[in-house]
Every structure is written in structure tokens, then in C-alpha cells.
C-alpha positions as CSV (number, residue, x, y, z in Angstrom):
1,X,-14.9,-31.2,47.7
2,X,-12.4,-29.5,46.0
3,X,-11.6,-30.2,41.9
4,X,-7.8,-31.5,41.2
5,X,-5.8,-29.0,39.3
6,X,-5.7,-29.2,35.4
7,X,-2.4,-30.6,34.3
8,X,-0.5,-28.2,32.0
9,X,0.3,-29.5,28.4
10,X,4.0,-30.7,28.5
11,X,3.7,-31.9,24.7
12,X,2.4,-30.1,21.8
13,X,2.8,-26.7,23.0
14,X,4.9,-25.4,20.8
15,X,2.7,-27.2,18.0
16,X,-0.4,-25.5,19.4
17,X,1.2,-21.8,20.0
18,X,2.3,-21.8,16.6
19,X,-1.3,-22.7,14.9
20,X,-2.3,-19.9,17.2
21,X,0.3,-17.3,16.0
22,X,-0.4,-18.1,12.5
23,X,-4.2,-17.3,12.7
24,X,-3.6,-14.4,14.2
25,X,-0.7,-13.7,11.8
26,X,-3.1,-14.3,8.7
27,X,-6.2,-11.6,10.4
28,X,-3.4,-9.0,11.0
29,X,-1.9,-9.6,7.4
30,X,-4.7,-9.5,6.0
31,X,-6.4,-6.3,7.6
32,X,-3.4,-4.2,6.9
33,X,-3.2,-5.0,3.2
34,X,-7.0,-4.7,2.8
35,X,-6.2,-0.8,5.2
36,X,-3.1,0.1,2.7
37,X,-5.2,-0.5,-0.4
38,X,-8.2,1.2,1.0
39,X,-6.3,4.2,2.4
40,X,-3.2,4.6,0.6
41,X,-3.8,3.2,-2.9
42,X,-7.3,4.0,-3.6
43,X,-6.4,7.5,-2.5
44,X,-3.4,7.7,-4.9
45,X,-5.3,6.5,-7.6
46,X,-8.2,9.3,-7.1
47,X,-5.5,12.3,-6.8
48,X,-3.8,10.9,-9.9
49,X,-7.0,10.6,-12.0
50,X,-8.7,14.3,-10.8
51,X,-4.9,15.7,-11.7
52,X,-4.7,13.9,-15.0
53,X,-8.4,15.2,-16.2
54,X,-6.9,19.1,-16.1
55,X,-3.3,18.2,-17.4
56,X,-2.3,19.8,-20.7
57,X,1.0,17.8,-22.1
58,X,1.2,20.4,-24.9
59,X,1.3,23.6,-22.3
60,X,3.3,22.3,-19.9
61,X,5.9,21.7,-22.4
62,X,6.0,24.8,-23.6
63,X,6.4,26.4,-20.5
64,X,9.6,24.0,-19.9
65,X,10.9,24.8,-23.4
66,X,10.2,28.6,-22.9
67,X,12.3,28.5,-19.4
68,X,15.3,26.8,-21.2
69,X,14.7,23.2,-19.4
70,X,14.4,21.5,-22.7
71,X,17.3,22.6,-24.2
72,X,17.7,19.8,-27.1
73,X,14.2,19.8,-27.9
74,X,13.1,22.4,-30.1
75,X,9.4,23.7,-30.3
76,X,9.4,25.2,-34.0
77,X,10.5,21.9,-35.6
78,X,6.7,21.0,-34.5
């Protein structure tokens, strides 16, 4: 004896694909904010803080004032 085919669901589909598509929606969302922040951000912030610990403000602007960038600013007045 054979079982009768499974009707297929005429009402609520649409309901029921869209509950669907937002979980997966959420998981994806979700994993690639948590990726960018672990991978891009994270990263950014490191290079930023091992560049800031050997940056001299003072040096680098008086290299810019000796090779005429800084033009209105004068070093001597200092």
C-alpha cells in the first residue's frame, strides 16, 4: 500500500518563505558585520596605534616647513 501524496501549501507560502529569508537574512547580516569588524576595523585600528607610537608631530613639521609646504606658517615665530 502506497502513501497519498502530501498536498502542497496553497496558503501562507509567501508568509512562511519570508520568515525563512529573514532568518537567514539576520545570520548573514550578522556574520559579515561581526567579519568587517574583526578583519577590517580591528586591523585599522592596530596599524593606526603601532604608527602613532613612533610619530613625531614636531619633526614632521619641520620637514614640511623646510620643503616650502607650509608656506604661511613660519617655524621661528616658535
Amino acid at each position: 500500500m502506497s502513501t497519498p501524496i502530501a498536498k502542497p501549501q496553497l496558503r501562507g507560502l509567501l508568509t512562511s518563505q519570508i520568515k525563512k529569508n529573514l532568518v537567514v537574512m539576520m545570520v548573514v547580516s550578522i556574520s559579515a558585520g561581526v567579519a568587517y569588524k574583526i578583519f577590517v576595523v580591528d586591523k585599522r585600528k592596530r596599524k593606526y596605534a603601532e604608527f602613532y607610537k613612533t610619530y613625531d608631530a614636531e619633526k614632521q613639521l619641520k620637514i614640511m616647513n623646510e620643503a616650502g609646504l607650509m608656506q604661511s606658517y613660519n617655524i621661528e615665530q616658535k
